[in-house]
C-alpha positions as CSV (number, residue, x, y, z in Angstrom):
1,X,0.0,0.0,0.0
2,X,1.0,3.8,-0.6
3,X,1.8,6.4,1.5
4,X,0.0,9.3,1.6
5,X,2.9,11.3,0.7
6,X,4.1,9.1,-2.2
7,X,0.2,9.3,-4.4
8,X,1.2,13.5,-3.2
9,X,4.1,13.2,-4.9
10,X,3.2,11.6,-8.0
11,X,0.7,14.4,-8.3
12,X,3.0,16.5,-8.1
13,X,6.0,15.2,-10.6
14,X,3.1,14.4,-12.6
15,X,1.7,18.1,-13.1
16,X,5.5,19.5,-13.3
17,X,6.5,17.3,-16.1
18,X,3.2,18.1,-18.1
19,X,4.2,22.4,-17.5
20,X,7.7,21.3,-18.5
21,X,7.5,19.2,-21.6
22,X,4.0,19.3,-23.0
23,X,2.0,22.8,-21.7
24,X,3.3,25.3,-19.9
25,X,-0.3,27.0,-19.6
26,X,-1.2,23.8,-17.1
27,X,-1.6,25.3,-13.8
28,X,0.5,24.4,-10.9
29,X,-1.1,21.8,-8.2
30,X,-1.9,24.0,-4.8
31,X,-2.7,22.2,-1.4
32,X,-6.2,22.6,-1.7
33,X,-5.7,21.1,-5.5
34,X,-3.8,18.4,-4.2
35,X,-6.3,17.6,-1.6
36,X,-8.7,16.8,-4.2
37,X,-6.4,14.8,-6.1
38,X,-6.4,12.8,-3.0
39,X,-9.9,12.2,-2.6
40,X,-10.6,11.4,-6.4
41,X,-7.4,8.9,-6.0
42,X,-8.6,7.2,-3.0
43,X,-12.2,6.5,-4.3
44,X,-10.8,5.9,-7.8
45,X,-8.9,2.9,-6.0
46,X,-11.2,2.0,-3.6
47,X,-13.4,1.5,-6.3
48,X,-11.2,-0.3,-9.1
49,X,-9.6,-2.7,-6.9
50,X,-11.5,-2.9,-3.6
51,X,-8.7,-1.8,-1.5
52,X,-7.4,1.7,0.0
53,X,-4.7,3.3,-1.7
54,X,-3.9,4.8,1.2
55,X,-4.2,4.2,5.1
56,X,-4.5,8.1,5.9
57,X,-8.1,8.9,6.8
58,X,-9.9,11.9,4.7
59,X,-11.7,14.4,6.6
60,X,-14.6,16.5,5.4
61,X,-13.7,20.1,6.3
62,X,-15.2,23.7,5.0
63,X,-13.6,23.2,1.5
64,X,-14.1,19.8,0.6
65,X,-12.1,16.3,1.1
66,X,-8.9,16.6,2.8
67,X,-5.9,14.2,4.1
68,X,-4.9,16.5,7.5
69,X,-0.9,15.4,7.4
70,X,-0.7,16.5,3.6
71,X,-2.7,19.6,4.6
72,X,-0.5,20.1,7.4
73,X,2.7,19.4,5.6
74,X,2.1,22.0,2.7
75,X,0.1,24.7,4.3
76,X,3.2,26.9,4.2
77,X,2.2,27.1,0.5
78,X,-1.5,28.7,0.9
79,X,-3.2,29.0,-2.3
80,X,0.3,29.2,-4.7
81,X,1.9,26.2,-6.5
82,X,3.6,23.4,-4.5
83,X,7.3,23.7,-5.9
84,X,8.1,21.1,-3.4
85,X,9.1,18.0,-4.7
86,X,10.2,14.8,-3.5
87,X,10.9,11.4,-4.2
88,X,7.8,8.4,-4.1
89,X,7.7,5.1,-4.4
90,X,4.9,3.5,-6.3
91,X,3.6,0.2,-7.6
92,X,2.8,0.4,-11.4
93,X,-1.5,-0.4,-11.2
94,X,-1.1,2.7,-8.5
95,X,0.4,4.3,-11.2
96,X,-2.0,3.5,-13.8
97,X,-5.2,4.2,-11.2
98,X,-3.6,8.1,-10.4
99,X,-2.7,8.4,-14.6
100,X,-6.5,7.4,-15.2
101,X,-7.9,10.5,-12.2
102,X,-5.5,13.3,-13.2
103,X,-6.5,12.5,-16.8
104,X,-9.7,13.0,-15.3
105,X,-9.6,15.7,-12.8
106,X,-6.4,17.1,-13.4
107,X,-7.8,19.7,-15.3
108,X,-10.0,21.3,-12.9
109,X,-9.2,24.2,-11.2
110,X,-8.7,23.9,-7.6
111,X,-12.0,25.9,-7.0
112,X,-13.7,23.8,-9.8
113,X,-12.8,20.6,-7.7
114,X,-13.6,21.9,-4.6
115,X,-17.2,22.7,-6.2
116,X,-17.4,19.2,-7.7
117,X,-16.7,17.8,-3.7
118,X,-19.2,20.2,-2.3
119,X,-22.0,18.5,-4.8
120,X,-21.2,14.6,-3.9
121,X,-23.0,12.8,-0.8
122,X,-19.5,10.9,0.5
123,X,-18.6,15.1,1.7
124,X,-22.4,16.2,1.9
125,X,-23.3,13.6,4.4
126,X,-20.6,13.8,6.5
127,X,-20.4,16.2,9.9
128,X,-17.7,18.9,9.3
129,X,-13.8,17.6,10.7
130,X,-15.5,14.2,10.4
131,X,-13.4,11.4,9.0
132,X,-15.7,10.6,5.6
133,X,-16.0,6.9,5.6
134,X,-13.6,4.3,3.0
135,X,-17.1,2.6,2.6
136,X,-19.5,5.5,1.7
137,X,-16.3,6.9,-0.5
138,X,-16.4,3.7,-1.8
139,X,-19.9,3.0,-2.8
140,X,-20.3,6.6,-4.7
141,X,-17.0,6.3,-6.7
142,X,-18.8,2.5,-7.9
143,X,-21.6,4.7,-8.7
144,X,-20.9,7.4,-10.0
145,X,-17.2,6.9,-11.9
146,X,-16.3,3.4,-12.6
């Protein structure tokens, strides 16, 4: 299974190497971004291949979906570009999963995605700074997106 940190990370080398090589008009991942990413990873997995991507729980605060320890550990950023980069270690059908929801999602602005969070039951139905449930995530991704 994946850290947290390492599906962050991928994100992020991800998004840089698509403004580096093939369009430089692709905006730069922020936290709350990257939060997102999160959320659509995990219930991407969750529903693909029955299993967490990662252990860390998601919480449903004011903006959305978000992983506390990722929020924590890039806060410094505020609403600018993490530039921070470092190394992840990933098995290739994690790979594949996180290729298939940037492709996706990756698109969105941050503010688009937090939007798209506000409108889905797995955040709707869950008390604010309340862990959203692997199960209710689950079941809506197996709904709604695979």
């Amino acid at each position: 299974m994946a850290s947290v940190f390492d599906v962050a990370n991928w994100f992020l080398h991800h998004n840089k190497f698509l403004r580096n090589f093939l369009d430089q008009d692709t905006d730069e991942i922020s936290n709350l971004k990257l939060q997102k990413l999160l959320y659509y990873a995990q219930g991407s997995y969750l529903a693909l291949k029955g299993k967490p991507l990662f252990y860390d729980p998601i919480e449903a605060w004011k903006h959305g979906p978000v992983v506390k320890a990722v929020y924590k550990k890039y806060c410094d950023f505020g609403a600018s570009g993490i530039n921070r980069l470092e190394y992840y270690q990933l098995e290739d059908e994690e790979k594949e999963v996180l290729l298939k929801v940037y492709n996706r999602f990756g698109g969105y602005s941050a503010w688009g995605l937090r939007n798209l969070t506000h409108s889905e039951t797995p955040w709707k139905e869950t008390d604010q700074l309340s862990e959203i449930s692997q199960e209710k995530i689950k079941k809506y991704f197996k709904k709604h997106y695979v």
